[in-house]
N, C-alpha and C positions, 0 to 999 in steps of 0.2 A: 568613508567606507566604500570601498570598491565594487560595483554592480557586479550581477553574476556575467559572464561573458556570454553572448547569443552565437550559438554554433551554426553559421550560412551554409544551406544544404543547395548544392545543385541539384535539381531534376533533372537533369540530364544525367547523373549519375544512376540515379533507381536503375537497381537491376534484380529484384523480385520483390514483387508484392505479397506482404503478408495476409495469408487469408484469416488468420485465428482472431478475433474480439469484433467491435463493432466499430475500432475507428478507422481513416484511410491510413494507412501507413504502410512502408515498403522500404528495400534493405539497398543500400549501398555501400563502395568505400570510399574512404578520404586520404587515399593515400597509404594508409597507415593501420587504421583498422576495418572491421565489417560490421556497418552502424545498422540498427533502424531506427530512423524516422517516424516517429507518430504523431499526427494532426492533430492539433484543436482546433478543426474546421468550424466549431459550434460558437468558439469564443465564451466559454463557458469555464473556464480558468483550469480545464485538465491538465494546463502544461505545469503553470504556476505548482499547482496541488501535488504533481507526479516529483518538480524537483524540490520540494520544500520537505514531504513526504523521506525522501533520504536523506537529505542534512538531520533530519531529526533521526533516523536510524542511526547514523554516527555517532550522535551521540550518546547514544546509549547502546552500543557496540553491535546492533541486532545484522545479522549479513544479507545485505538488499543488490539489488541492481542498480550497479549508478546509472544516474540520468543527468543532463544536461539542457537548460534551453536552447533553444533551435529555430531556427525560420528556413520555410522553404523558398529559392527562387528561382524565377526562370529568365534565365540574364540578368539584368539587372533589378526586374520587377521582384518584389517582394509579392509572393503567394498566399503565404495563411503560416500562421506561429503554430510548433510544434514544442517534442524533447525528441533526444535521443538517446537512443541506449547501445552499448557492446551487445551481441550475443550471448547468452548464458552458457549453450550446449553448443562446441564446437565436435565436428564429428570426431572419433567415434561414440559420443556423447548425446543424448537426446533427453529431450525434454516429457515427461508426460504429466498430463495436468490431474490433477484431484479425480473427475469424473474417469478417468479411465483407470484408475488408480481403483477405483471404490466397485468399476464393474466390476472387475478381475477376481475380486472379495467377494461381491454377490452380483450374480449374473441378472437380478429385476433388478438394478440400480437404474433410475432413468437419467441415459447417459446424455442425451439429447437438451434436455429441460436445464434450462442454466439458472431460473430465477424461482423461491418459493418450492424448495427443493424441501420435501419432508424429510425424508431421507440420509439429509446432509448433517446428522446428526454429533456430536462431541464424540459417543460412544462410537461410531463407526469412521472418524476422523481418530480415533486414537489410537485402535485397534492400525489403521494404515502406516500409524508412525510408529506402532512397536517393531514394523518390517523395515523401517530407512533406518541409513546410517547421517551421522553428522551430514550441514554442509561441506562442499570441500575447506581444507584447510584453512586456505587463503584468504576463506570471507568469516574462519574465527577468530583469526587473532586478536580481536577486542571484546571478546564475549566474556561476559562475568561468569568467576568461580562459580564452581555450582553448578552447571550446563551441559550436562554431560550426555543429551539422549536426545534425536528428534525433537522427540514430543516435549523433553524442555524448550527446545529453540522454538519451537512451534507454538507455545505456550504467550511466548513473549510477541510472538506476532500479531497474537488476538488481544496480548496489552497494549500493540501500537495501533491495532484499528479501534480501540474503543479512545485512544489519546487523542488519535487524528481524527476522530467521524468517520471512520471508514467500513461502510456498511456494506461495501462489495467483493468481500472476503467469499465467491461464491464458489464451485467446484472446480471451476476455470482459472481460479486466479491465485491457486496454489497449486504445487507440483514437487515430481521429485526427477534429480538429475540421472539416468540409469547409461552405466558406461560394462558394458559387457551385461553379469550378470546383479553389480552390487547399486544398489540404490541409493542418492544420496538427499536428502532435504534439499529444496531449492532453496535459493535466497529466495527473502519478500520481494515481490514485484507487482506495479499494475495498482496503485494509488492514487490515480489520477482523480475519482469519485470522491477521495476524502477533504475534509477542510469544508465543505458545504461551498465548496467552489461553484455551484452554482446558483448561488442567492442575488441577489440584486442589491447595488448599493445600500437605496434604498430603504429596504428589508431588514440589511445588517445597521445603520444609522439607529433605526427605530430601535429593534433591539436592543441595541447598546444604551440608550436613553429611556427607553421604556419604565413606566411604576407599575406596571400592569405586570406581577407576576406569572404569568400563563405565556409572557412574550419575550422574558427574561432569556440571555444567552444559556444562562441556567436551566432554564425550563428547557430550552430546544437539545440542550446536550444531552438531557433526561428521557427523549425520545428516541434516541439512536437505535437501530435494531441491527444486530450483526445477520447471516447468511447460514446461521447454525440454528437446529433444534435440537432441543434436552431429548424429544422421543419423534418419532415419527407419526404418532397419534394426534401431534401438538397443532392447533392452526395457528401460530402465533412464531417466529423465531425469536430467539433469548436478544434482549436488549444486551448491547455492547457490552457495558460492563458486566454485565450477567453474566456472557459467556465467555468472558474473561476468567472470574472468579469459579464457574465450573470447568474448565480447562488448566485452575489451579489450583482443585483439590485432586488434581490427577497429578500436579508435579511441583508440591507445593515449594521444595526447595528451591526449584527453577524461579517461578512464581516471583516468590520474594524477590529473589536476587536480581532479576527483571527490575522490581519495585523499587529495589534502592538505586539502581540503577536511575529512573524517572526520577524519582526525590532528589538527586543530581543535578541533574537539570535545571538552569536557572532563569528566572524570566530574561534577563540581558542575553543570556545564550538566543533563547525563541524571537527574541527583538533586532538580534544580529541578524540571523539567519533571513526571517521578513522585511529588513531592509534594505537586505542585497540583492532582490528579487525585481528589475526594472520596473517604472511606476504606469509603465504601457500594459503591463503585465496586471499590476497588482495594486488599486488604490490606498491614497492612504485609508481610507474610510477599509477598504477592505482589510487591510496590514490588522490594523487595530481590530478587529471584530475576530482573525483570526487567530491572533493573541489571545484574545478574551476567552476564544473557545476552549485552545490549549492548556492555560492555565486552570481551567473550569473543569475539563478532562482530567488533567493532571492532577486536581486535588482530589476530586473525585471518588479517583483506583485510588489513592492514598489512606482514603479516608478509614 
């Protein structure tokens, strides 16, 4: 089975640093397109997690940002492992993310606070997407019957972060694409957080071996908390699948068809995918723990 291919970024090509998120990254071309680069300076498997995160979006037709692995260099020196991605919003197209999205709705939105947002609620995440139109086109062509609104496709994204562990579904890390006056859902982007990429061998070994139910891969998928609350009164945000299943009694046809979509899915597919992923990248102790979560996710929402 053929590794994924590692895309060599010159530094010497940067030619604008992006300011928006917390990691270092910065846009260049290859020629050919206008990439950015984003670091795992941390070594903390954001790269791994960001491209494993879209193979598994293909599969079940959801419209994301491709990503790529990537290393930066300067000359010859190898820098620090990265991905990369295309631009979403070429002009006259812009991107605006969730929190500026939800001011615009209510003017005390706190636009500033990215993390433990009360505010960030299903109810006024759905209200946002009664105003967008579909993604564009081009990233539905594999979307399941059935899908016809936003807040369907958007439904399905809060079934990929409770699939993947991805707990950082926050104001920032969703958006809509706005080209004049009409709005369009963005694709998913910005995965890097999920997969529990940053656990430690170790950590996941134990796990996987463990009799101690409380330490079971099981048990830790049971704690996932998504970046959504049911009310703004809540001190608590909805556990992953929680806010999964309140996102699809809002669009239950979507929902489902999401669902069969994942019941598709087969463990060879997820064992394909994690072992085309270089082992500089991704242990096998990690491959395997990451499977385990998958499938543990995956039965889960089915259940």
């Amino acid at each position: 089975m053929n590794e994924l291919e590692v895309i060599q970024v010159d530094r010497s090509r940067s030619q604008l640093v992006e300011p928006l998120g917390s990691k270092p990254k910065f846009w260049f071309h290859d020629g050919k397109r206008r990439l950015l680069f984003k670091a795992d300076d941390r070594g903390t498997g954001e790269d791994w997690a960001e491209v494993v995160a879209c193979h598994l979006c293909e599969l079940i037709g959801l419209p994301h940002v491709e990503y790529e692995l990537a290393a930066e260099y300067d000359g010859e020196q190898r820098i620090r492992p990265g991905v990369v991605c295309e631009n979403m919003a070429y002009e006259p197209v812009v991107l605006e993310l969730g929190n500026q999205l939800l001011l615009a709705a209510d003017p005390q939105y706190p636009l500033a606070q990215r993390f433990k947002v009360r505010q960030h609620t299903v109810e006024a995440v759905c209200d946002i997407m009664a105003h967008l139109a579909l993604p564009p086109d081009e990233l539905m062509g594999n979307a399941p019957a059935g899908v016809e609104s936003a807040l369907d496709v958007f439904t399905g994204y809060v079934m990929l972060d409770a699939w993947i562990a991805n707990q950082d579904r926050h104001h920032e890390n969703w958006g809509a694409l706005r080209d004049g006056r009409k709005l369009r859902l963005s694709p998913t982007f910005d995965h890097g957080a999920a997969l529990a990429r940053n656990l430690l061998d170790i950590e996941r070994n134990e796990r996987l071996k463990t009799k101690d139910r409380n330490r079971t891969v099981v048990a830790f998928a049971g704690r996932g908390r998504s970046a959504f609350y049911a009310t703004p009164e809540d001190s608590r945000a909805l556990e992953l699948r929680e806010a999964f299943q309140t996102f699809a009694r809002r669009a239950p046809g979507a929902a489902q068809a999401w669902l069969d979509r994942l019941r598709g899915v087969n463990q060879s597919e997820m064992t394909r995918i994690l072992e085309r992923v270089p082992r500089e990248r991704m242990s096998d102790t990690c491959k395997q723990f990451t499977l385990e979560l998958l499938l543990t996710n995956q039965q889960r929402l089915l259940e």
